[in-house]
C-alpha positions as CSV (number, residue, x, y, z in Angstrom):
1,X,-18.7,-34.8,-14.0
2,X,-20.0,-31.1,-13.0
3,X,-20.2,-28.1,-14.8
4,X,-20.3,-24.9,-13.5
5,X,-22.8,-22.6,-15.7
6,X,-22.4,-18.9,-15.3
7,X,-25.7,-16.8,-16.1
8,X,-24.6,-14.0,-18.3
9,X,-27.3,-11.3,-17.3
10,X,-27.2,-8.2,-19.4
11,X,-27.4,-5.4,-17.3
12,X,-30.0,-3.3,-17.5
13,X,-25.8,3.4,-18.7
14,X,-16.2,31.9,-27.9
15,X,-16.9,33.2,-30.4
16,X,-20.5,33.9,-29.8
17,X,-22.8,33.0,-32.8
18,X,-25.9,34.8,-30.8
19,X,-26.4,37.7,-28.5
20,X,-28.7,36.8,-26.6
21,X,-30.6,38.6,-24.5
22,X,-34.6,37.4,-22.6
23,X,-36.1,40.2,-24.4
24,X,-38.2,40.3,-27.6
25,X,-41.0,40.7,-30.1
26,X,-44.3,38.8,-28.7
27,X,-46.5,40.3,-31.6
28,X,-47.3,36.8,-32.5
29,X,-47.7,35.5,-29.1
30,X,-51.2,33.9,-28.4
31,X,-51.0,35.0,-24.5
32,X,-53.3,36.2,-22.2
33,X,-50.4,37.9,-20.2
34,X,-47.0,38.6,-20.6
35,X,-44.9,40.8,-18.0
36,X,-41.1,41.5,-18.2
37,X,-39.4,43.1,-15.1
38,X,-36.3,44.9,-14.3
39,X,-33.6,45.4,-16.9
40,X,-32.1,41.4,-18.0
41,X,-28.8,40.0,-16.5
42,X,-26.2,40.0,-17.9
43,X,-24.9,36.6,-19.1
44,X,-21.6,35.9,-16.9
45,X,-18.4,35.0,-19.4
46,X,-18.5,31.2,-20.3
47,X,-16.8,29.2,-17.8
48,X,-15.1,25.8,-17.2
49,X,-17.1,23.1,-15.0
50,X,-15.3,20.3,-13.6
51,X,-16.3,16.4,-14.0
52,X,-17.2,15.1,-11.0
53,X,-18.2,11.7,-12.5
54,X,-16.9,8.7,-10.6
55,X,-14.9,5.8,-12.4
56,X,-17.8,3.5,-12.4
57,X,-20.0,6.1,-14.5
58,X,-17.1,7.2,-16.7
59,X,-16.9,3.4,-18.0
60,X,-20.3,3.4,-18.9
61,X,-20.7,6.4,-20.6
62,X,-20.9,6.2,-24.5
63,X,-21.5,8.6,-27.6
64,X,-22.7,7.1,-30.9
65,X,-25.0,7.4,-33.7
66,X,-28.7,8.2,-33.1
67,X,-30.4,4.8,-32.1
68,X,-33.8,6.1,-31.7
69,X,-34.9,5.0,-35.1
70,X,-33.5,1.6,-35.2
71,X,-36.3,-1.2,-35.7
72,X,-35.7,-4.1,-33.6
73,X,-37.3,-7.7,-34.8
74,X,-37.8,-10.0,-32.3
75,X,-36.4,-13.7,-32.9
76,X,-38.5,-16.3,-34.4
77,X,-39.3,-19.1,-32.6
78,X,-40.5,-21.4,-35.0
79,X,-38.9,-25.2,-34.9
80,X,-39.3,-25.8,-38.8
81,X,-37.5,-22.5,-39.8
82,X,-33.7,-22.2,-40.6
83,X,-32.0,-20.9,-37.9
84,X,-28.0,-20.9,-37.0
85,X,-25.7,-21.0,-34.3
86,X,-22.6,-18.9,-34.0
87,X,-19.6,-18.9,-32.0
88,X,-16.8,-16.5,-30.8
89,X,-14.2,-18.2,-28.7
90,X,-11.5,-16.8,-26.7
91,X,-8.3,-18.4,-25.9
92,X,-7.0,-18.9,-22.9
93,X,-3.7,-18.6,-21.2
94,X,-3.2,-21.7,-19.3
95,X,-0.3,-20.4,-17.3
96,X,-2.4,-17.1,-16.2
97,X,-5.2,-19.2,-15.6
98,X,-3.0,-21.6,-13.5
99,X,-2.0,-18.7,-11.5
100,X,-5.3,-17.0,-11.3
101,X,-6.7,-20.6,-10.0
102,X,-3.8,-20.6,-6.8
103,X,-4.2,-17.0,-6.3
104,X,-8.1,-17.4,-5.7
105,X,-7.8,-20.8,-4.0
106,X,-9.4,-19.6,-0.7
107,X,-12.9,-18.9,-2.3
108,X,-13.3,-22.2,-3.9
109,X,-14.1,-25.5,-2.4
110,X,-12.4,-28.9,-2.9
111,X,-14.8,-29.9,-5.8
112,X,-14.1,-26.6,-7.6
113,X,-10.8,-26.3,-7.1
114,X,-10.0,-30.1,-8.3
115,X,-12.0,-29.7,-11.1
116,X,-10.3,-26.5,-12.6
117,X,-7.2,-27.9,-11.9
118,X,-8.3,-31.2,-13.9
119,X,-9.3,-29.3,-16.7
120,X,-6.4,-27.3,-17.1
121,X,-4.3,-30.4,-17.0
122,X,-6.4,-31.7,-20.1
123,X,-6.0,-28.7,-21.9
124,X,-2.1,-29.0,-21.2
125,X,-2.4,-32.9,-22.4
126,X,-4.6,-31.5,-25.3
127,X,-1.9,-29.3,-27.2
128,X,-1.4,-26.4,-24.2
129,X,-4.3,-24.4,-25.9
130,X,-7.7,-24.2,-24.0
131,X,-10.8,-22.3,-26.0
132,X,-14.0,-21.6,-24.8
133,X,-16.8,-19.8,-26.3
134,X,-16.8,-16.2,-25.6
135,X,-20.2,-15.4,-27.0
136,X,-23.0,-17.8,-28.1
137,X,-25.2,-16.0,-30.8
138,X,-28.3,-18.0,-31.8
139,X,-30.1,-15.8,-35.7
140,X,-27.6,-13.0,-34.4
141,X,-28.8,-12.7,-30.7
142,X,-26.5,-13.0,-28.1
143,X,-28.0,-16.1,-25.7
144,X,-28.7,-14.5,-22.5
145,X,-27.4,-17.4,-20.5
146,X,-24.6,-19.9,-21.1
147,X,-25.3,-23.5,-21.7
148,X,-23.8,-26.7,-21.0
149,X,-21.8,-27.5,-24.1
150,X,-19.9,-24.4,-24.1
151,X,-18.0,-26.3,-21.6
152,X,-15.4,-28.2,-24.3
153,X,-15.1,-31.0,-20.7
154,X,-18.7,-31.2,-20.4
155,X,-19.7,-35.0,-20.9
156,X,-23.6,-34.3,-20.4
157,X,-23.7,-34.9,-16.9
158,X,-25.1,-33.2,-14.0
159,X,-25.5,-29.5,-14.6
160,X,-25.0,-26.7,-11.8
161,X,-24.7,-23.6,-11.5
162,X,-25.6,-20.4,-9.4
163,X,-27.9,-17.7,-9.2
164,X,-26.8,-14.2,-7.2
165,X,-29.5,-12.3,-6.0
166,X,-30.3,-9.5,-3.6
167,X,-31.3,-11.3,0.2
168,X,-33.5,-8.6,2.3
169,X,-30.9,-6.5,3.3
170,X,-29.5,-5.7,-0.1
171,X,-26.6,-7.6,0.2
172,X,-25.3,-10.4,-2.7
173,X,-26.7,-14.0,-2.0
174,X,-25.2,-16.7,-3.6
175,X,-28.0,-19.7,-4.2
176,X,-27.0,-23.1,-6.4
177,X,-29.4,-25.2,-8.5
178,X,-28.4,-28.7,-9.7
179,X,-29.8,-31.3,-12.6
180,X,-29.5,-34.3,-13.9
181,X,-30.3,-33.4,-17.5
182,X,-30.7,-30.2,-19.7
183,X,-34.2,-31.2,-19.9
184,X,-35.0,-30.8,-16.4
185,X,-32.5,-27.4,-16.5
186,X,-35.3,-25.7,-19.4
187,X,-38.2,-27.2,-17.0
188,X,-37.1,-25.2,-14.1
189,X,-35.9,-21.7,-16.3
190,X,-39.9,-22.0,-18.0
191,X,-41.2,-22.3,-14.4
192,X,-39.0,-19.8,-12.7
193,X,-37.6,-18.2,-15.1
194,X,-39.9,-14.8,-14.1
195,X,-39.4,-15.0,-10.1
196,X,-35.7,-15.2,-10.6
197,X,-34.5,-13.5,-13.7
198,X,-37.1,-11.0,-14.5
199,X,-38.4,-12.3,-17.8
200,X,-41.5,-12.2,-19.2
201,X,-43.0,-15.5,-20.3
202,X,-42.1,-14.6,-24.1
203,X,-38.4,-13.8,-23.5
204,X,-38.2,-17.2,-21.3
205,X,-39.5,-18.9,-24.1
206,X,-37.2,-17.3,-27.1
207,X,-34.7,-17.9,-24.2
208,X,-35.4,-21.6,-24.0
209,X,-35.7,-22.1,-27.6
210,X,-32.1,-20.4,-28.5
211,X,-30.7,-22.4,-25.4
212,X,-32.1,-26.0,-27.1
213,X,-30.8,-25.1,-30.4
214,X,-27.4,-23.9,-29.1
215,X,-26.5,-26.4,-26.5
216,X,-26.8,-29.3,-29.6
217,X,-25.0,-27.6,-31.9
218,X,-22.2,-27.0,-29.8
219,X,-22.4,-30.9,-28.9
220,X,-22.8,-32.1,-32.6
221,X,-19.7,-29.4,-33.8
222,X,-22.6,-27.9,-36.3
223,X,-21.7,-24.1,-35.9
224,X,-20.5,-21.3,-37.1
225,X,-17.0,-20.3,-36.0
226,X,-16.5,-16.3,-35.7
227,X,-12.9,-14.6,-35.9
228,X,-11.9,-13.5,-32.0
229,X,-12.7,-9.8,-31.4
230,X,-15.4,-10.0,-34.4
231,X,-18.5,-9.4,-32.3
232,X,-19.4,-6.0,-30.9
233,X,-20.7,-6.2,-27.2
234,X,-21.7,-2.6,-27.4
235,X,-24.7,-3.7,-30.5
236,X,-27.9,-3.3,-29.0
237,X,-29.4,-5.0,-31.8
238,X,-27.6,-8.3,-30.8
239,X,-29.1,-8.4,-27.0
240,X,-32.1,-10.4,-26.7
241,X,-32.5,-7.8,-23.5
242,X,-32.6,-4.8,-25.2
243,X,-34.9,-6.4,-27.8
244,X,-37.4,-7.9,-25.6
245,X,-37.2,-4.5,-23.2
246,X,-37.1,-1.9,-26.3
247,X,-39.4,1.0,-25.7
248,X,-38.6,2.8,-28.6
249,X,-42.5,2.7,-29.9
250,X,-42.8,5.3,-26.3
251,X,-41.3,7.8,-27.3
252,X,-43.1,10.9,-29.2
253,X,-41.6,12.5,-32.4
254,X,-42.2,12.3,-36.4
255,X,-40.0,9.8,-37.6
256,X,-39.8,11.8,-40.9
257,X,-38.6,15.5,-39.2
258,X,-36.2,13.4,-37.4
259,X,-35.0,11.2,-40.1
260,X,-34.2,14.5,-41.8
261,X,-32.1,15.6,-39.1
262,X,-30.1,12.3,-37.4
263,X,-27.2,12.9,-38.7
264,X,-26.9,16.0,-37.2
265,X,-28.1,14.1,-33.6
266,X,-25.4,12.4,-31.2
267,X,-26.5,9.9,-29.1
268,X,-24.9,9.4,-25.4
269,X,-25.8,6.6,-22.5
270,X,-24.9,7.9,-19.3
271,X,-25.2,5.9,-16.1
272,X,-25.9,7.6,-12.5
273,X,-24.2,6.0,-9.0
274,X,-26.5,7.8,-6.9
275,X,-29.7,7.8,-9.0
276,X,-28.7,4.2,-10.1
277,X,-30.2,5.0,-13.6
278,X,-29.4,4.6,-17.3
279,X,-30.0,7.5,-19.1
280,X,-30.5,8.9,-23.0
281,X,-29.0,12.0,-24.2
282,X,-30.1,13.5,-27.3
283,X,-27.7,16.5,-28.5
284,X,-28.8,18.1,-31.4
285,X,-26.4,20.3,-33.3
286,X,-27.2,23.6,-35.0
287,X,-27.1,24.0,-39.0
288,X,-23.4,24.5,-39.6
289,X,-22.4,23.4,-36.5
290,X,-18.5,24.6,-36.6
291,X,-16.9,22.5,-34.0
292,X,-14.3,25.6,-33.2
293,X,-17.3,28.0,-32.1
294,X,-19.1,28.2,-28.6
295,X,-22.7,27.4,-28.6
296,X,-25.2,28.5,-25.9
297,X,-27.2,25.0,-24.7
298,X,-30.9,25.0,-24.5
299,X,-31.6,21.7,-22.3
300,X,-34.8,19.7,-21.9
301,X,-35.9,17.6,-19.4
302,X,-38.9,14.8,-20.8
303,X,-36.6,14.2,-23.6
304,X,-39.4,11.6,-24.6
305,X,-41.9,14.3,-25.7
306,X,-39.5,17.6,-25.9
307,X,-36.6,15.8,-28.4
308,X,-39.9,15.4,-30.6
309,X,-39.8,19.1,-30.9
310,X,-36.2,19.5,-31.7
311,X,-36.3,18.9,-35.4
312,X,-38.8,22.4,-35.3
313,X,-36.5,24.2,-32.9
314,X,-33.7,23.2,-35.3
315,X,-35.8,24.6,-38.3
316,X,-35.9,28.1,-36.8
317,X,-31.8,28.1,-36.7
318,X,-32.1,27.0,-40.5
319,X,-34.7,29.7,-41.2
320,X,-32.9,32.4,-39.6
321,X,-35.2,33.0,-37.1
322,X,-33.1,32.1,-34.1
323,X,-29.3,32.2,-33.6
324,X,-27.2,28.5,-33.5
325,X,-27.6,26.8,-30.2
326,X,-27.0,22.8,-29.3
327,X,-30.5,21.5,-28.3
328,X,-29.9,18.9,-25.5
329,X,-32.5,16.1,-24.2
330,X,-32.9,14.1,-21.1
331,X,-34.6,10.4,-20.5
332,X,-34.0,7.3,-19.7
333,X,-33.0,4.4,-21.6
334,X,-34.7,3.0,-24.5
335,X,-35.3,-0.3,-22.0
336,X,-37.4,1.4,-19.5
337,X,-41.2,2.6,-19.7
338,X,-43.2,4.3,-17.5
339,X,-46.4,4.8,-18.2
340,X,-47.8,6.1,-15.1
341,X,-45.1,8.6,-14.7
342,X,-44.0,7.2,-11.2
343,X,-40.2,7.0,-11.9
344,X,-40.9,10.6,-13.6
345,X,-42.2,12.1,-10.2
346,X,-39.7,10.1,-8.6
347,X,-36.5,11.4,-9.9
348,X,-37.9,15.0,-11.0
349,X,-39.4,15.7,-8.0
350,X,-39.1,13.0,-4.7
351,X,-35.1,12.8,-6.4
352,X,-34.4,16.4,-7.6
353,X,-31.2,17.2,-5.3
354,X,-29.4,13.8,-7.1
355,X,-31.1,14.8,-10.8
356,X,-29.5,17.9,-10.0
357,X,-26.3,16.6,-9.0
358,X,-25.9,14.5,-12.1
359,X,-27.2,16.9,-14.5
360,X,-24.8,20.1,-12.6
361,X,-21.9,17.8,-11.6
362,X,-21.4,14.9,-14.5
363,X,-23.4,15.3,-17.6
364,X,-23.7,19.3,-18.5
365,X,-19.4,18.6,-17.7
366,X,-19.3,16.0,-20.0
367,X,-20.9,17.6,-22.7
368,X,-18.7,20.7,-22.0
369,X,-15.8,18.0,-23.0
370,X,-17.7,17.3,-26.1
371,X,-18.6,20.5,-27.3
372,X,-18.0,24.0,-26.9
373,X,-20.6,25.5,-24.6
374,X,-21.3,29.1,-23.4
375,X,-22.5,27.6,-20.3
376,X,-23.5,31.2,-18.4
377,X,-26.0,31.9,-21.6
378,X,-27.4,28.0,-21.4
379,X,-31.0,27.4,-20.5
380,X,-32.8,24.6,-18.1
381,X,-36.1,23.6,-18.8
382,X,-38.8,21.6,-16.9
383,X,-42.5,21.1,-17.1
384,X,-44.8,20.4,-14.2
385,X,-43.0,17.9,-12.2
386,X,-40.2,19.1,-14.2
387,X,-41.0,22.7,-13.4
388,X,-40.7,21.6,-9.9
389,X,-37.6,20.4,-10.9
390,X,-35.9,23.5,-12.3
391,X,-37.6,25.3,-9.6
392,X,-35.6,23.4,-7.4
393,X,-32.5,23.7,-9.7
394,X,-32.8,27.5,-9.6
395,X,-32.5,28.3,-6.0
396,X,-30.0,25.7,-5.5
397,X,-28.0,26.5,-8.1
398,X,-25.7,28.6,-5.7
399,X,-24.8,25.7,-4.0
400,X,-22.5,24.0,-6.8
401,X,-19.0,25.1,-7.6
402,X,-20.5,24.6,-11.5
403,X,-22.5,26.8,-12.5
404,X,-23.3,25.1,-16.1
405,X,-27.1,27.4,-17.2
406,X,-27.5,31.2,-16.9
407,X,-31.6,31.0,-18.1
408,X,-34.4,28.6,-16.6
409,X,-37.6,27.8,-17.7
410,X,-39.9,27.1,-15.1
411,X,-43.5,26.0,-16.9
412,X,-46.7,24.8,-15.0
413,X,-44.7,23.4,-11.6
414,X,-46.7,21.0,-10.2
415,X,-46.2,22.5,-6.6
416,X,-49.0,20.7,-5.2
417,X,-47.8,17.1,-6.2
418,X,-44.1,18.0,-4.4
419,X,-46.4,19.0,-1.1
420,X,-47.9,15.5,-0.2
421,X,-44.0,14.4,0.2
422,X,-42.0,17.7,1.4
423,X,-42.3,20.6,3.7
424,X,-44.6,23.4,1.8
425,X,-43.2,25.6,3.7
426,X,-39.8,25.5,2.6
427,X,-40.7,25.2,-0.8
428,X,-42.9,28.6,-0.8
429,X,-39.7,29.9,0.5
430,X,-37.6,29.1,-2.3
431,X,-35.5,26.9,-0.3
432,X,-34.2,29.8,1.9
433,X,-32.3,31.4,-1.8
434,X,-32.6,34.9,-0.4
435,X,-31.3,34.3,2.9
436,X,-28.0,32.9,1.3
437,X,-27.9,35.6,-1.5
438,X,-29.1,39.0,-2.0
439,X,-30.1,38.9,-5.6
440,X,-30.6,35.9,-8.1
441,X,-28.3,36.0,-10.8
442,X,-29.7,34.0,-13.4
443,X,-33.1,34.8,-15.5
444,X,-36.2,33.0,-15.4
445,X,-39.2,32.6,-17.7
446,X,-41.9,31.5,-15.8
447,X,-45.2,30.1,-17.9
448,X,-48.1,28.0,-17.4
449,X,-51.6,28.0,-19.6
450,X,-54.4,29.5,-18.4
451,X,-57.3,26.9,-18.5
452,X,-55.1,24.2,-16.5
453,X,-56.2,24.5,-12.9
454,X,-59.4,22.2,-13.8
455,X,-57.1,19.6,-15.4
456,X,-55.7,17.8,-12.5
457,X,-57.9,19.5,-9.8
458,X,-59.1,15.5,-8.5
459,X,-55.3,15.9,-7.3
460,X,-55.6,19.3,-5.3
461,X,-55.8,18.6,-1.4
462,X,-57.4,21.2,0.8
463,X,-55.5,24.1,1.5
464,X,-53.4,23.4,-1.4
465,X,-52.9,25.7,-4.1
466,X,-53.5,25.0,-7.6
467,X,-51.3,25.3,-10.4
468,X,-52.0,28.5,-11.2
469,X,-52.3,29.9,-7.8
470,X,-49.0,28.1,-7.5
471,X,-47.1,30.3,-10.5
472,X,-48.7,33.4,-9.2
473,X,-47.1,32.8,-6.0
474,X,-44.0,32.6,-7.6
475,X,-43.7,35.3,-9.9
476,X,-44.9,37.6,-6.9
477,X,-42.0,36.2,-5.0
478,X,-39.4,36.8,-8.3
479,X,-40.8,40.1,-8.3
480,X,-40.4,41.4,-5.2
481,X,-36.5,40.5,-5.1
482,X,-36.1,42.2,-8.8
483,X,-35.2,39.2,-10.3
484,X,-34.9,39.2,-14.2
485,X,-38.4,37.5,-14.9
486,X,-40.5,36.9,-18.2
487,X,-44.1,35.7,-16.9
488,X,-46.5,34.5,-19.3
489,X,-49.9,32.5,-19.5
490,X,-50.4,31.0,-22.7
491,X,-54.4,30.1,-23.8
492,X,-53.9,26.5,-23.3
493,X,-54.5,23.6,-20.9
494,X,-51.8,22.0,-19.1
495,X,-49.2,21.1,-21.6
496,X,-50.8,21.9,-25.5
497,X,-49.1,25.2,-25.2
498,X,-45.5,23.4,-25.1
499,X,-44.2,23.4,-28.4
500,X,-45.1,27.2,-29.3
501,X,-43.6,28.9,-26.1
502,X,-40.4,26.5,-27.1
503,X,-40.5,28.6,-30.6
504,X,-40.7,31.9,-28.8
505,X,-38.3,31.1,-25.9
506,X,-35.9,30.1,-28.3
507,X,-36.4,33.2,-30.9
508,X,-36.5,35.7,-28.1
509,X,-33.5,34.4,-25.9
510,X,-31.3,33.7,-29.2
511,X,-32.4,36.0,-31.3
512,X,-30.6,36.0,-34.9
């Protein structure tokens, strides 16, 4: 007899405490300039943006507890160690099933059709009830793919089952793999495990090794049987996935500042359609955070290195140095790394119109659901390829019926990296802003440090401009349509200066 083994993959997403104004105090500012020009905006009243998030993104997005700190032990391996096998099952409606069977008869062959049927007529023989294990866990981890026993028909005969992958031109391929035994089954996974599933050779062989130890002891009956509905799906410490592809140890911050704060830190995965990303939001909530008052948003892209520097920011609300504001943070999931920045220059820079989209159109409106925001007084923030980024953000804003940040922080944008892969031209012009609009209503502090040109200068091409020739560029450009600008070079290299011009930013914007 056949069985049919499906590979489970897991898929890798007012009342105004504060007025604020961009002004302020710089008598502790170690800068080597500071300009501000024209009198400051006004902030416009806080206003309602709409949720343009499709259905597929809406069912993925989640807010929980704050993750970051959660240790994850791998599984053990070893053979003479005590391990145990667990089972949820999930009943099954034999009548539904019956009906589902007829209704998708057309997409089965005559082998899979008559041996559905066959085994709903045992179940029916058997007492009308039919069980089948809904989730496998081997120590606590869920298996990542299904075995041959969990079958209740399986006799330990030949073993098939299919493997959907991606053909050439992106569309779902369907491709079957048969066996005589479960040996020869674990044989091919070790061999080809990494060509057609993505694992690395340690997670094919804590795969392998849960798989052997599960498969008997749902043959022998020597398992654990859980109550339906007991295990949670949502448990990232369950998924051998998330364990094997946990980046946690990436991320930058002191594990005691944030320890001290994570209960007052909301975790939310949010997926993108058209950047086709997972992402981690960090929202950090103010010292007496008073659920029936509108908070201004200060939001930072690199949430890898800039949530690091939350716990501080928060410190300056506690001190009464700055007013209340909700610090939010931006990266990806805790299952991706990137270590050479490429998916980094991708989405903030090659990518910036979709980052934009998502951040404008589905997750600044879906914190607005969450929390009271005073959007018109909320600040953007990118550095270097995120400078680019809320370059770009700023003179596009005006194209987006939501209009969810009055401030923006452009610091050190990396002008030059955007120019090997876009038209410098239409950058330099701001992408055309002032030809749409005769004055830019929203205020920008521009910033960059002053010994950085020599820091990625082996990237320069000829004829482009450095960083700093870059900024100057700019802030002669703000200055000549009178646009509310603060311009500052701090005595730094490239990105040292970060965490101080935060401080000040957030002191002299939201001043107490």
């Amino acid at each position: 007899m056949k069985r049919t083994i499906a590979l489970l993959l897991s898929l890798v997403m007012i009342t105004a405490m504060s007025s604020c104004s961009s002004s302020g105090s710089s008598e502790n500012c170690s800068s080597s300039e500071q300009v501000q020009t024209t009198e400051p905006v006004k902030a416009p009243e806080p206003v309602q943006l709409k949720n343009k998030m499709t259905d597929n993104e809406l069912q993925f997005v989640e807010k929980h507890e704050l993750t970051l700190l959660d240790k994850f032990e791998k599984p053990s391996t070893d053979p003479n160690a005590e391990h145990k096998v667990s089972v949820e099952f999930m009943t099954i409606d034999l009548d539904e099933w019956r009906a589902s069977l007829e209704e998708n008869r057309a997409e089965m062959d005559d082998e899979q059709y008559s041996k559905a049927l066959e085994n709903i007529q045992k179940a029916e023989e058997s007492g009308g009830e039919y069980r089948i294990p809904k989730c496998t866990l081997v120590d606590g981890y869920m298996l990542l793919l299904r075995v041959p026993y969990e079958d209740p028909f399986y006799d330990g005969g030949t073993i098939t089952f299919d493997i959907t992958q991606c053909n050439e031109n992106g569309e779902p391929e369907a491709k079957t793999y048969s066996f005589d035994t479960f040996d020869e089954y674990m044989e091919f996974l070790k061999k080809n495990a990494a060509e057609l599933l993505g694992y690395t050779d340690e997670e094919t062989e804590t795969t392998i090794f849960q798989m052997r130890l599960a498969n008997e002891a749902l043959k022998n009956g020597t398992y654990e049987t859980l109550p339906e509905g007991s295990v949670d799906f949502t448990d990232d410490s369950m998924s051998l996935s998330k364990v094997f592809h946990n980046h946690r140890s990436d991320w930058e911050y002191d594990r005691d500042a944030v320890e001290a704060i994570k209960d007052s830190v909301d975790e939310i995965s949010i997926y993108d359609d058209e950047l086709g990303e997972e992402f981690t939001v960090h929202v950090t909530l103010p010292p007496d955070y008073d659920e029936n008052k509108t908070y201004p948003v200060f939001f930072l892209t690199d949430g890898i290195w800039r949530f690091g520097n939350c716990p501080e920011l928060r410190k300056c609300m506690e001190n009464g140095e700055a007013a209340p504001v909700i610090l939010a943070s931006l990266y990806y999931s805790y299952d991706v790394t990137d270590p050479d920045q490429e998916m980094r220059f991708v989405d903030l820079v090659l990518n910036r119109k979709e980052l934009l989209d998502f951040i404008t159109d589905n997750l600044m409106p879906y914190l607005c659901e969450n929390y009271n925001i005073d959007c018109g007084n909320s600040t953007l923030y990118g550095h270097s390829d995120g400078g680019v980024f809320t370059h770009y953000a700023l003179f596009n804003s005006d194209k987006y019926d939501n209009q969810p940040f009055g401030h923006y922080i452009i610091g050190s944008p990396a002008f030059w990296g955007l120019f090997h892969n876009d038209k410098k031209e239409y950058v330099l012009n701001d992408y055309d802003y002032f030809d749409r609009n005769e004055k830019l209503n929203k205020t920008v502090f521009l910033c960059a440090g002053s010994l950085e040109d020599p820091d990625y200068a082996h990237y320069y091409r000829e004829g482009d401009d450095t960083t700093l020739e870059g900024v100057a560029k700019l802030k002669e450009r703000l200055e000549a349509h009178g646009a509310d600008l603060t311009y500052k070079l701090y005595e730094s290299h490239h990105y040292q200066f970060i965490p101080e011009m935060l401080i000040e930013y957030l002191k002299q914007t939201y001043p107490c």
